[in-house]
N, C-alpha and C positions, 0 to 999 in steps of 0.2 A: 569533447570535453565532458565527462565524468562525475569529476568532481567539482567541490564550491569553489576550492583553491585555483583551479584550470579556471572555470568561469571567472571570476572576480579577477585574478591577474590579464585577462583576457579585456576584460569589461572596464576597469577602472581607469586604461588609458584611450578606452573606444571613449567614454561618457567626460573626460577631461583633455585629450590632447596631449597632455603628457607622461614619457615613458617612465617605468616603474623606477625605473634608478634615482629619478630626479624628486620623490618624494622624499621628504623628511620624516624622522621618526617622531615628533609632535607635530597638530594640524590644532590648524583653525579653521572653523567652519562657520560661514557666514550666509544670510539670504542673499546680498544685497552684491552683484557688482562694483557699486565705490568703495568699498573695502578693499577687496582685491587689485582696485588702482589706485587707492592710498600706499597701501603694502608695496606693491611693484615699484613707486614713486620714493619710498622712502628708501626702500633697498637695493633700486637701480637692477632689478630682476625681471625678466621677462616672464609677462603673461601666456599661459597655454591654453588651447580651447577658444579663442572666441570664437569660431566657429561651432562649437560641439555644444552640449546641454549645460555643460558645466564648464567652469574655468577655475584654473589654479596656476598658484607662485611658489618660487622656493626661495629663498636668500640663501647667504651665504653659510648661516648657522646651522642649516637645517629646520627651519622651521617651514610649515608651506599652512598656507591658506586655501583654500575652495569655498567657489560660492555655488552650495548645491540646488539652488531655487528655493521653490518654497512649497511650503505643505509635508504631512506626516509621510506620507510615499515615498518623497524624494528624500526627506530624512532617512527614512528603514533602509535607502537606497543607496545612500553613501556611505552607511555605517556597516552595509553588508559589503562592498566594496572595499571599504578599506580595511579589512581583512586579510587582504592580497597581499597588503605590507606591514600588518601587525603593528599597528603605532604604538609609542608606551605612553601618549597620551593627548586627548581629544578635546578643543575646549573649542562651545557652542557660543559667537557671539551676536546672538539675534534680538528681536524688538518684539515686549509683549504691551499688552493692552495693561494698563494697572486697574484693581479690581476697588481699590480703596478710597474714598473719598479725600483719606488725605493725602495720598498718593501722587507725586509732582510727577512732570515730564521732567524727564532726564534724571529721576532716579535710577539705581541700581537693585538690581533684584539677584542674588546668589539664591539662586530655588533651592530648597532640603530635600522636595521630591517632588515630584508632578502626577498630577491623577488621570488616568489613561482614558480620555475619554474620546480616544480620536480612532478607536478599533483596528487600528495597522497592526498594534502592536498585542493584539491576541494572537497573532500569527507566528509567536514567537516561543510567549509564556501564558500561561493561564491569567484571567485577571487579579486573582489575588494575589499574583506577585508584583510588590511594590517596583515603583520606576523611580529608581534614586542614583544620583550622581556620587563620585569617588572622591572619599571626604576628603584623603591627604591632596587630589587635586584642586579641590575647590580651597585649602587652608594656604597653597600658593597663591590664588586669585584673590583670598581675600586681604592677605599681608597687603600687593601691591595695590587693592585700592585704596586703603589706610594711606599708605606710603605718598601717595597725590592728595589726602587732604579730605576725601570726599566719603560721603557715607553710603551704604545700603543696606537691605534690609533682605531679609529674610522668610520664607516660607512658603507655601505649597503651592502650585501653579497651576492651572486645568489646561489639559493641550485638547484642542476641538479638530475635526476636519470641515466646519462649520468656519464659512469667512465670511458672511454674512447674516449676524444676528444681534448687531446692535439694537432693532428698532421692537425685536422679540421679549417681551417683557416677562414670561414665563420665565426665559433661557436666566435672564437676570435673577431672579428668584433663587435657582436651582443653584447661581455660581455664589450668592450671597449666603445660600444654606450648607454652601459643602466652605465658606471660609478661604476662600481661593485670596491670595494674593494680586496674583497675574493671569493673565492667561492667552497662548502662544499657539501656535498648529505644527509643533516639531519636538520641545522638550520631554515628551512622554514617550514618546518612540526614540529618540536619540538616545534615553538612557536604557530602555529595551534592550535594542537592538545592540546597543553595545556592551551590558551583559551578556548575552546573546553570544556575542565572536570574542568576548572577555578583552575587551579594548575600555581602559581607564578614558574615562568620560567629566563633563561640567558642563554648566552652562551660565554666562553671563549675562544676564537680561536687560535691556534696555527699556523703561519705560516710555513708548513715544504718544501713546495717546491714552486719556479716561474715557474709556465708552460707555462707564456707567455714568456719565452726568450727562448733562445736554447738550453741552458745549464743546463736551471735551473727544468727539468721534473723530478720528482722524479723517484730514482732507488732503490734497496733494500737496496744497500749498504750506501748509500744516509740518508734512512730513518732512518738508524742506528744508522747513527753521530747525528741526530737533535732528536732522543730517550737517546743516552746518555747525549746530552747536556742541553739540558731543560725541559724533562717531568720532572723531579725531581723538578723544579719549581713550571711548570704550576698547577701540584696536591697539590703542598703546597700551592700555592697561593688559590686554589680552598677550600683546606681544610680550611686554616683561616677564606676564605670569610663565607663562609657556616657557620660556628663554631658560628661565632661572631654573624651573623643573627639569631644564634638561640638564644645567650645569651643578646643581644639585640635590635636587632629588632622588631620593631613593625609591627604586623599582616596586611600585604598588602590585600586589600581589592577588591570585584570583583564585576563590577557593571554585572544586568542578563539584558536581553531583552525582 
């Protein structure tokens, strides 16, 4: 194997379990396993991979899901993988920390762009190129949260490889001085990388915990309440968005250099 295309067509059904045919041309990309058996549950689809690193569904639309774990690695790692099968479109449904005092659990966060501060994704582009998501995808996401009622909010997200730095008060300083909205350990590489293989990308943020207050550091039991209370949203929001981009959408286009 030669090339990226030999490897990644190679690699994408070793690291999920299932074969190339059964992917869809739009994915959903999730950290979390109960997404992926929400998904299977709603659509009477069989899960692939529980054995493997990863797991993924397809319905009958073609839409599929993976849940690729968690961290910027395993990010940079499914986004060079699905390369194999060229998707026309990628949307991230993951949980950031909100950076804002006003900031509630179980907000919604549409990032503009994310500040790369998780160094995966120098291995792609220089730093100075911005990590930003594909506006006509994200202009799908946001119709459909309208369309539920519910509001989100907007702007720049700092992705860390740092998952322990709540009690670091510097670190706090630093995220309050660059203006960060959220902040996540995937968004900054997921829109890298998939510049990178020029695979149209989003991301849909969930806020599940405030780590900037005292109170507000996520606990397990914690992450439980904001699992039963709005993943069952944020995946149907995700799933409409995605759906209607394929029954609608027009082909977003990728300029080369």
């Amino acid at each position: 194997m030669l090339s990226k295309l030999e490897i990644t067509r190679n690699w994408l059904p070793r690291y999920t379990g299932m074969p190339l045919d059964k992917f869809g041309e739009y994915i959903l990309l999730t950290n979390f396993h109960t997404y992926v058996q929400q998904f299977a549950s709603q659509f009477n689809c069989e899960i692939h991979g529980e054995d493997h690193a990863m797991q993924a569904a397809t319905n009958d639309a073609g839409l599929t899901i993976i849940n690729f774990g968690m961290g910027s690695s395993q990010a940079a790692t499914i986004m060079d993988l699905l390369s194999a099968v060229a998707p026309k479109g990628v949307l991230f449904l993951g949980k950031c920390g909100g950076l804002k005092k006003s900031t509630e659990i179980g907000h919604f966060i549409l990032p503009i762009a994310a500040i790369r501060g998780e160094g995966t994704s120098n291995d792609y582009f220089p730093p100075e190129v911005p990590a930003l998501p594909s506006f006509k995808l994200h202009k799908f996401v946001s119709d459909k949260i309208l369309e539920h009622g519910v509001g989100y909010r907007t702007g720049v997200v700092y992705t860390t490889n740092r998952r322990v730095w709540e009690y670091d008060e510097e670190f706090h300083q630093k995220l309050h001085d660059m203006t960060c909205i959220g902040i996540d350990m995937e968004t900054a590489t997921l829109f890298i990388v998939g510049h990178a293989n020029e695979i149209s990308r989003g991301a849909l943020l969930l806020v599940s915990d405030v780590p900037v207050t005292p109170d507000g550091v996520k606990t397990e039991e914690f992450d439980k309440k904001v699992t039963a209370d709005w993943v069952g949203l944020h995946l149907r929001i995700g799933i409409e968005a995605m759906t209607d981009l394929g029954q609608k959408g027009e082909n977003i286009k990728h300029f080369r250099y």
